[in-house]
C-alpha positions as a printed Julia matrix, in Angstrom:
187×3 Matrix{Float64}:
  7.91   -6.04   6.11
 11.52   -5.82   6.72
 13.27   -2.81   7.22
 17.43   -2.57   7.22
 18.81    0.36   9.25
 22.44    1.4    9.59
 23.79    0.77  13.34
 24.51    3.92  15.7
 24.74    4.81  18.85
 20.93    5.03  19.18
 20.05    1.56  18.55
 23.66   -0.35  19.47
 21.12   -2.16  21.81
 19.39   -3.87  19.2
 22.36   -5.79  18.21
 21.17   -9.49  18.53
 21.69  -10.92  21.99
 23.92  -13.99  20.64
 26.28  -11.08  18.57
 26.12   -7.68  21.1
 28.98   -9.35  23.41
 30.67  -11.27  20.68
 34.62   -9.93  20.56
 35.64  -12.67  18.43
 37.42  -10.31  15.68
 37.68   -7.05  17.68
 39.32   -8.1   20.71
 40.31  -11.79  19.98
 42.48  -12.1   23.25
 39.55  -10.78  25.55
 37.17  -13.63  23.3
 39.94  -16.8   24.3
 40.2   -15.93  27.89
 36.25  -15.36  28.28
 36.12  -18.98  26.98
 39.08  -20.44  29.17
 37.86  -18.31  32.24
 37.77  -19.78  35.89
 37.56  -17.07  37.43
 34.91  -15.35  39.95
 33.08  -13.3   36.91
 29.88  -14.74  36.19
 28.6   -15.48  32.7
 26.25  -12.51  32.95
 28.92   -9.98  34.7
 31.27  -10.91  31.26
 28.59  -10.72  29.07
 27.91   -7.24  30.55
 31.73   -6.21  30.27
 32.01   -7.59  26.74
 28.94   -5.49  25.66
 30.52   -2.3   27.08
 33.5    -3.27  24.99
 31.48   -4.13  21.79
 30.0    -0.68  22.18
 32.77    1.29  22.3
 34.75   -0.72  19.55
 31.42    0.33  17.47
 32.03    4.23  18.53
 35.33    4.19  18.08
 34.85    2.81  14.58
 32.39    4.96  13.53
 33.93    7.89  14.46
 37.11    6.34  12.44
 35.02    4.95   9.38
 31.74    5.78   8.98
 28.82    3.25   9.47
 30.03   -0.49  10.11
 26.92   -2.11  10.95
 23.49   -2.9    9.89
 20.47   -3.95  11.46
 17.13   -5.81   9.82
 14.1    -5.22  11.47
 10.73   -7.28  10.9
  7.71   -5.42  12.74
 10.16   -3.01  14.56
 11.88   -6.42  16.04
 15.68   -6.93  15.54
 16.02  -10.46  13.23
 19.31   -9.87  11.66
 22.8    -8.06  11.79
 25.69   -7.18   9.58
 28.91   -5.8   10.82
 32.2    -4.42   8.53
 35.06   -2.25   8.76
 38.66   -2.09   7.8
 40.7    -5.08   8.93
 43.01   -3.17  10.74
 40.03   -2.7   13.29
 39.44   -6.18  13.59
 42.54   -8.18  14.34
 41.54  -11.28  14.15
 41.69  -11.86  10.16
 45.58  -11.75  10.61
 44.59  -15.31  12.85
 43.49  -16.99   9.6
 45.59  -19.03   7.26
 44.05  -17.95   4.01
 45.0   -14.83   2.81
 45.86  -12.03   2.31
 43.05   -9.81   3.98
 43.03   -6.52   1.96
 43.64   -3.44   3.53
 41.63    0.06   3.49
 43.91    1.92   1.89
 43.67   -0.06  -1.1
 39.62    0.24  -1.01
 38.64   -3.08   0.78
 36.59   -3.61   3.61
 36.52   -6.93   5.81
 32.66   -8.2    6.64
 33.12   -9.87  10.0
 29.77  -10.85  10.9
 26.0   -11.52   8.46
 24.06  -13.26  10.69
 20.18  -14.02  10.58
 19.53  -14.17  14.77
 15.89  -15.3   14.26
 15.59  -18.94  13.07
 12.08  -17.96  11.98
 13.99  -15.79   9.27
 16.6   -18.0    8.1
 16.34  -19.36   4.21
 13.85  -16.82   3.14
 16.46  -14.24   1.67
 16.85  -11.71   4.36
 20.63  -12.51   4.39
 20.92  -12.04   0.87
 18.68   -8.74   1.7
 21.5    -7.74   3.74
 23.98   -8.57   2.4
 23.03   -6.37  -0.8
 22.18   -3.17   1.58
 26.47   -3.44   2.85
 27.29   -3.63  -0.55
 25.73   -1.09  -1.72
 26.53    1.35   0.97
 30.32    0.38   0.31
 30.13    1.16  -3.35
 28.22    4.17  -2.45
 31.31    5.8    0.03
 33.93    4.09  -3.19
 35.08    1.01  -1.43
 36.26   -1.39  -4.55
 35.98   -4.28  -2.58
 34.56   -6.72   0.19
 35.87   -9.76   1.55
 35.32  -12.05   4.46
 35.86  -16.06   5.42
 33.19  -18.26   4.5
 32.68  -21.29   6.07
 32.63  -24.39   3.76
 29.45  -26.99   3.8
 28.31  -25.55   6.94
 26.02  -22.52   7.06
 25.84  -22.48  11.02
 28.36  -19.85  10.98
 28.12  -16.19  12.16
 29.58  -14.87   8.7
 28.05  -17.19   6.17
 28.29  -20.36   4.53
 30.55  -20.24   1.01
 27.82  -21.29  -0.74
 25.84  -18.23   0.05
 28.59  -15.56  -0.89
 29.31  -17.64  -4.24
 25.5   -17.4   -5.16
 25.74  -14.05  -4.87
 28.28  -12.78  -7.05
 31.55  -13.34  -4.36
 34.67  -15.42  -6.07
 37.36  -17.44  -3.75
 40.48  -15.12  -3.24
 42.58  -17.83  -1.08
 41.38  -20.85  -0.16
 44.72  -22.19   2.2
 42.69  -22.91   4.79
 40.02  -24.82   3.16
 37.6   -24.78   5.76
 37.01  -21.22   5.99
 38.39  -19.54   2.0
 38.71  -15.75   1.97
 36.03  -14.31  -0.69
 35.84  -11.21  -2.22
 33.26   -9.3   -4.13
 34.73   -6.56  -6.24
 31.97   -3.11  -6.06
């Protein structure tokens, strides 16, 4: 039985391992220099620094916007994670060519990560799960709309293949860079 929670402060520690360091669209410039890093850090001591970051992004967020996260839990086990929030708190949609990302003044919100962690879990519909439980929180608190990138013909991708948002219910919004379109879901 799964069970989808929002994320807090309580349980930021059950973010999956691969996503709890991941600064990709929160702090894009600290995410390129982890990956061109030479220097004395270890993997584990960056890791450790990134997490502290991810954390406080989340707190600062929340305090900002309200819950931005989800977690799905099989048997009290972390399997999957969602994260959203207002582009302007994640900086690295302005990086992409397709656009433009809406904003949260006009009642959009940017999902930057729906990613199944366990590979035991993957094709059985807990994304879609998950995916429904964000949207339906966002309609609830009078969002009007969700939009992220998509990656095309590949679903080994942290925010989701195209194919998955199009099956459920998402249209193409710009598609200038062709590998990853910007969809949106009007709530």
């Amino acid at each position: 039985m799964f069970s989808i929670v929002d994320i807090m402060e309580a349980n930021l520690a059950d973010i999956p391992e691969s996503c709890r360091a991941c600064l990709y669209w929160e702090l894009p410039e600290d995410f390129d220099r982890a990956k061109e890093a030479k220097d004395q850090k270890t993997e584990m001591e960056r890791r450790s620094e990134f997490a502290q970051k991810k954390h406080e992004w989340f707190v600062n967020t929340m305090k900002e916007f309200g819950v931005c996260g989800k977690i799905a839990y099989y048997k009290n086990k972390p399997v999957a994670y969602a994260q959203f929030a207002p582009s302007g708190r994640l900086p690295n949609t302005t990086h992409y060519e397709s656009h433009p990302v809406g904003k949260q003044e006009e009642g959009v919100v940017f999902l930057s990560c729906l990613y199944v962690a366990d590979e035991e879990f993957r094709g059985k519909g807990l994304g879609k799960m998950l995916l429904r439980n964000v949207i339906d929180d966002l309609g609830k608190r009078g969002f009007k709309a969700l939009e992220t990138f998509a990656r095309r013909g590949n679903s080994n991708n942290p925010s989701g293949s195209l194919e998955f948002y199009l099956r459920n219910g998402f249209t193409i919004k710009d598609q200038t860079n062709p590998e990853f379109p910007l969809v949106r879901m009007s709530l």
